[in-house]
C-alpha positions in Angstrom: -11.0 -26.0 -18.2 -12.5 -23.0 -15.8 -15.9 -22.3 -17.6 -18.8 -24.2 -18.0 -18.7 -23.1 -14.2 -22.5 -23.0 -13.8 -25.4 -24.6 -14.3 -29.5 -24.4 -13.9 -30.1 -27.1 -11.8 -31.9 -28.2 -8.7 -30.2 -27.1 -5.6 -28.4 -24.0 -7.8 -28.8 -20.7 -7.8 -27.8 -18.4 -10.5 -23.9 -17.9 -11.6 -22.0 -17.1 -13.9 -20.1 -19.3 -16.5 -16.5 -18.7 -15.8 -15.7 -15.9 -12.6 -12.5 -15.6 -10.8 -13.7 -15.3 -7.8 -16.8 -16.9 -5.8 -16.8 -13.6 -3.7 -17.9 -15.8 -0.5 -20.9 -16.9 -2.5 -22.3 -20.2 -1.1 -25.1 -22.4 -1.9 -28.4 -21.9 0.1 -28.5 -26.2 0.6 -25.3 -27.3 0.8 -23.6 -23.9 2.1 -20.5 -25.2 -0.3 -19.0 -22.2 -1.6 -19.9 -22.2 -5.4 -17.0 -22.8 -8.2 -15.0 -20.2 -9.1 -11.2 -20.2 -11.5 -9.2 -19.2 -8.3 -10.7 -22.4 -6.4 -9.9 -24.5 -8.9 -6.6 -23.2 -9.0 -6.5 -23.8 -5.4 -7.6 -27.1 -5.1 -4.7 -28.2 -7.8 -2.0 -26.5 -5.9 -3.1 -27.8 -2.8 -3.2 -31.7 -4.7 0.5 -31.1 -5.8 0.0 -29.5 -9.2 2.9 -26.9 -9.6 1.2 -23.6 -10.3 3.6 -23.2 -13.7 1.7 -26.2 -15.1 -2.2 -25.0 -14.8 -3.5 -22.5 -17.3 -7.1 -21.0 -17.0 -9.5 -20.2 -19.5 -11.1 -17.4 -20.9 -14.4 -17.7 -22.7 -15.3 -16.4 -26.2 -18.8 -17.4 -25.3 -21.5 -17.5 -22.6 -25.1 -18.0 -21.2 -27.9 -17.0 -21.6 -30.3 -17.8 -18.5 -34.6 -17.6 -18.8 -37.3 -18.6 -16.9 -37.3 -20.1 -13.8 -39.7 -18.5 -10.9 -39.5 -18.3 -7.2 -36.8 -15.5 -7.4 -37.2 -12.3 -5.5 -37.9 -10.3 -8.8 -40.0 -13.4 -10.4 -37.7 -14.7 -13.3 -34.1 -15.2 -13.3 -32.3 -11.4 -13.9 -29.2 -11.5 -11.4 -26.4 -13.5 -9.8 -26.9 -15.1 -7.2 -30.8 -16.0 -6.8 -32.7 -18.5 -5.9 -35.2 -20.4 -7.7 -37.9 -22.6 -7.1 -38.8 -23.6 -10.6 -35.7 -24.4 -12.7 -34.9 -21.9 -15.3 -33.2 -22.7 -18.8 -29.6 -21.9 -20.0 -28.4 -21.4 -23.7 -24.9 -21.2 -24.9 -24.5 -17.7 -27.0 -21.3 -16.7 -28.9 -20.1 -13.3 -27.8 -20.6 -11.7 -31.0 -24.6 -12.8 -30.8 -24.6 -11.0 -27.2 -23.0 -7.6 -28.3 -25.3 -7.6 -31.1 -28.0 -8.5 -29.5 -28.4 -7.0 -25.8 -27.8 -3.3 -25.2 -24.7 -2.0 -23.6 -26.7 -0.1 -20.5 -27.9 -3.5 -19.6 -23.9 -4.3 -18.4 -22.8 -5.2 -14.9 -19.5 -5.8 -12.9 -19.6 -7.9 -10.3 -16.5 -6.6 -8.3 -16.4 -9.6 -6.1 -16.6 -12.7 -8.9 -14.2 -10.2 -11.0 -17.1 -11.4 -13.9 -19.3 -9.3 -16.4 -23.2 -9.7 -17.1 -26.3 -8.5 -18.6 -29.4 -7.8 -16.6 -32.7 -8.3 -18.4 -35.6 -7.7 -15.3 -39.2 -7.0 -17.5 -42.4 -7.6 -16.2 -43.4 -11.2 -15.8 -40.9 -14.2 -14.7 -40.7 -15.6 -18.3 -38.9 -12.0 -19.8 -36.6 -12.0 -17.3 -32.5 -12.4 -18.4 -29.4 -12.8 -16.9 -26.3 -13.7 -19.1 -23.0 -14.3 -17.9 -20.4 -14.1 -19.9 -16.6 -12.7 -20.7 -16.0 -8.9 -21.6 -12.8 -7.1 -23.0 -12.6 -6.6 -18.7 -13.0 -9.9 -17.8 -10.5 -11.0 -20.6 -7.6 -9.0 -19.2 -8.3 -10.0 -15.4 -7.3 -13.2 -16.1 -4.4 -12.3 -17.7 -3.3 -10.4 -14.7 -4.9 -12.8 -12.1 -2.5 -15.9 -14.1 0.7 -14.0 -13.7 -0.4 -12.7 -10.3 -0.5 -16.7 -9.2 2.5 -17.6 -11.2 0.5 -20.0 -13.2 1.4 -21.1 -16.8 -0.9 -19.2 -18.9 -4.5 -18.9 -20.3 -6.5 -20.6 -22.6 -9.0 -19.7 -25.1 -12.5 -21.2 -25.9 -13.2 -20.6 -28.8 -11.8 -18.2 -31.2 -14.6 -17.8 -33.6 -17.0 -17.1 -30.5 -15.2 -13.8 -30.3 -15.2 -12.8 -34.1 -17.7 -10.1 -35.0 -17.8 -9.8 -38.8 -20.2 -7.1 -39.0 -18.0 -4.7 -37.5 -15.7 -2.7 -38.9 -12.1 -3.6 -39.9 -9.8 -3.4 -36.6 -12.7 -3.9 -34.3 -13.7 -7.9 -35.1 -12.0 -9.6 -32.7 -11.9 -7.5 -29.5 -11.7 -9.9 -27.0 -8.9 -11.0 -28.9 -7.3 -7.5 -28.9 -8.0 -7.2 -24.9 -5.8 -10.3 -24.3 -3.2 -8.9 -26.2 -3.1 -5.6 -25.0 -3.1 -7.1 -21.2 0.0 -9.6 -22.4 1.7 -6.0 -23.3 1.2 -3.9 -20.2 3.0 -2.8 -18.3 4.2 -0.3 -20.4 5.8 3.3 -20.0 3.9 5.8 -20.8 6.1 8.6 -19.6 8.8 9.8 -17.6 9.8 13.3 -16.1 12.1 14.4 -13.7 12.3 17.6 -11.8 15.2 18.0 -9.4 15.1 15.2 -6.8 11.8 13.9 -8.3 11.0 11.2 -11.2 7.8 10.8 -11.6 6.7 7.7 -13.8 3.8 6.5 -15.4 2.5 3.5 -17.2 -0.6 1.3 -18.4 -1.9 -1.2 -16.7 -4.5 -3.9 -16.6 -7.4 -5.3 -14.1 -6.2 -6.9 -11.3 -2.3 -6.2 -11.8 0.1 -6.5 -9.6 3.4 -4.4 -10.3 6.5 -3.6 -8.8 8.7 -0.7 -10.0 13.0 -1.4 -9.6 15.7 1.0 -10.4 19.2 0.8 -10.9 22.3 3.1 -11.7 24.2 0.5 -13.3 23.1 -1.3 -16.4 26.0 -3.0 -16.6 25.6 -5.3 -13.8 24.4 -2.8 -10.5 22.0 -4.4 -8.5 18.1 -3.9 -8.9 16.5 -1.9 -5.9 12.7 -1.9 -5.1 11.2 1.6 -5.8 7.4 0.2 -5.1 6.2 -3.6 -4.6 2.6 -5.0 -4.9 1.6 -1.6 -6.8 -2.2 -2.7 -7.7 -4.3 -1.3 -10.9 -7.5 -1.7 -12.2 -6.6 -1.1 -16.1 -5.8 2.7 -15.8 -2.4 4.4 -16.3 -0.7 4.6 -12.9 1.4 7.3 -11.8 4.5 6.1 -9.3 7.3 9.0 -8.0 10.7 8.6 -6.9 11.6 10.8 -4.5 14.6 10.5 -3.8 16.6 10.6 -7.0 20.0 12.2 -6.6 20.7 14.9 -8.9 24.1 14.0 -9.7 22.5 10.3 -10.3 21.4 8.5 -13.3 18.6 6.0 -12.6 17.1 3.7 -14.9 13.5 2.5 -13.9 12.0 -1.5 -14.2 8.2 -2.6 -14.0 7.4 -5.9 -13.1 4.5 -8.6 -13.0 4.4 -11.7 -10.8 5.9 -13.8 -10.5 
């Protein structure tokens, strides 16, 4: 499992539960770099573990972190602080975040590719920081498991992500995010004008793609328009120059691996 990833213990300093990425973060003592799904990924690789074997998981849940003192802004509010006095960590479903935090509270930490709250009142014992995974997060490790070839994700747990008070179409969003990364790429449209073709299609976080085209269904070969194309979850727009207009060209988007 990739979550659980952080702790409030001696020696620590905050994290969050279950990031991609440990963004060169490093522990003050030790100077170890701290966990992250991509090391883990790494390290099983590296011991033999075929890549198409190891799936990752994605967290319906998260923490909440409280307390502690000896931070640069008193309590514990941020990744990545220090502590001399331990601070406390509480498991929290997703739908008891959402309904309890504020949305303008919300961060993105670009280089963990991980979302968080930031709580940082007056006096160390108001202070918050909860880590946990967003729609975002959700569809970055969709992306980042194809990008490595790996054999797919993992959930824990479905009823974390279940939000009954809401209305009906909108109770399982984190739900909804996975699938909507498992569908992209897809077109979105498709024009030409003389010699140009310009394409366009959805995307998710941290997606690779690479764009082929062909003038023979029937058996032509595949030709790279575009390779390692990468998005961030907008639609992206890719042209083809170079389209013949006596030619007929149909188009291919691809994920890793």
């Amino acid at each position: 499992m990739t979550y659980d990833l952080s702790g409030p213990w001696a020696g620590w300093i905050t994290w969050f539960n279950s990031p991609i990425y440990d963004g060169g973060t490093r522990f003050p003592s030790s100077h170890g770099l701290v966990p992250s799904i991509d090391g883990s990924v790494n390290a099983f690789i590296a011991a033999g573990i075929p890549a198409g074997k190891l799936g990752i998981g994605i967290a319906f849940y998260g923490y909440i972190w409280s307390g502690g003192t000896g931070t640069t802004n008193g309590g514990v509010a941020f990744p990545r602080e220090s502590y001399t006095t331990d601070p406390v960590a509480v498991p929290c479903s997703y739908d008891e975040i959402m309904t309890n935090y504020q949305s303008q509270l919300y961060r993105w930490d670009t280089y963990a590719q991980a979302a968080y709250l930031t709580i940082d009142n007056s006096g160390s014992a108001n202070d918050r920081f909860i880590s946990y995974d967003d729609e975002h997060a959700c569809q970055a490790k969709v992306s980042y498991a194809r990008n490595r070839g790996l054999g797919g994700v993992m959930i824990f747990d479905l009823g974390n992500g279940y939000r009954p008070t809401q209305p009906v179409g909108k109770r399982d969003p984190l739900l909804q995010a996975i699938k909507q990364a498992l569908a992209t790429p897809l077109f979105t449209g498709l024009t030409r004008t003389n010699q140009l073709t310009q394409l366009n299609f959805n995307t998710s976080p941290l997606g690779l793609y690479r764009v082929l085209w062909t003038s023979n269904l029937m058996g032509g070969p595949w030709n790279t328009l575009t390779n390692s194309l990468s998005a961030s979850g907008t639609n992206l727009q890719v042209i083809d120059s170079a389209t013949p207009a006596s030619d007929q060209r149909f188009y291919r988007i691809q994920t890793p691996p």
